[in-house]
N, C-alpha and C positions, 0 to 999 in steps of 0.2 A: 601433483603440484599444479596441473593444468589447469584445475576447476577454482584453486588460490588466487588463480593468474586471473580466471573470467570473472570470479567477484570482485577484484581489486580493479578492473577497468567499469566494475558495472554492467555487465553481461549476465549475471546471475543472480535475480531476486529470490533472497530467501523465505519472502512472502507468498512465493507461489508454488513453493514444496508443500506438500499435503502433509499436515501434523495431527491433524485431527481426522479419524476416519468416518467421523459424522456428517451423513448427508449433508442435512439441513444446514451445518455449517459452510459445508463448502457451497453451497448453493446460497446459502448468503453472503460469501466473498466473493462468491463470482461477478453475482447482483452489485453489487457496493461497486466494483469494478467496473461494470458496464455502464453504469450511470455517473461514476467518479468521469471517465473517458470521455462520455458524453458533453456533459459539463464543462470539464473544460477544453472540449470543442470548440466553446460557445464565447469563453473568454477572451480577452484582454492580455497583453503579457502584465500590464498591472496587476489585474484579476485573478490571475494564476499563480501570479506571486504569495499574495495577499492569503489565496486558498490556500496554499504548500504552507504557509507558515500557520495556519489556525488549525490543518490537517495535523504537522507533528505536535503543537500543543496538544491535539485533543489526544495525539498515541503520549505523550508522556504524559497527561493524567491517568491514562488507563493504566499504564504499563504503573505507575507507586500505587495504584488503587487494585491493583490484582491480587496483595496479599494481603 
């Protein structure tokens, strides 16, 4: 029940369990990661906003375009 408890406060990204045992994938989330961080380093809390909300557009296109 304890790991319920750490997702429901936001302790536990389900993005960062390994689902794919493919290198090059995870070496491309990683990448996407370091440069997402990067980024908005560099922001605005407008800017950060703005990005967070064109970020999950762009996951729920992908997410009805996967099958």
């Amino acid at each position: 029940m304890r790991i319920l408890e750490e997702f429901w406060y936001g302790n536990i990204e389900p993005t960062e369990y390994d689902t794919c045992p493919c290198a090059e994938y995870k070496k491309a989330l990683q990448l996407i990661s370091r440069n997402e961080e990067k980024l908005q380093s560099t922001m605005t809390d407008a800017q950060k906003e703005l990005f967070s909300r064109y970020a999950d557009s762009v996951r729920e296109f992908q997410d009805r375009h996967r099958t």
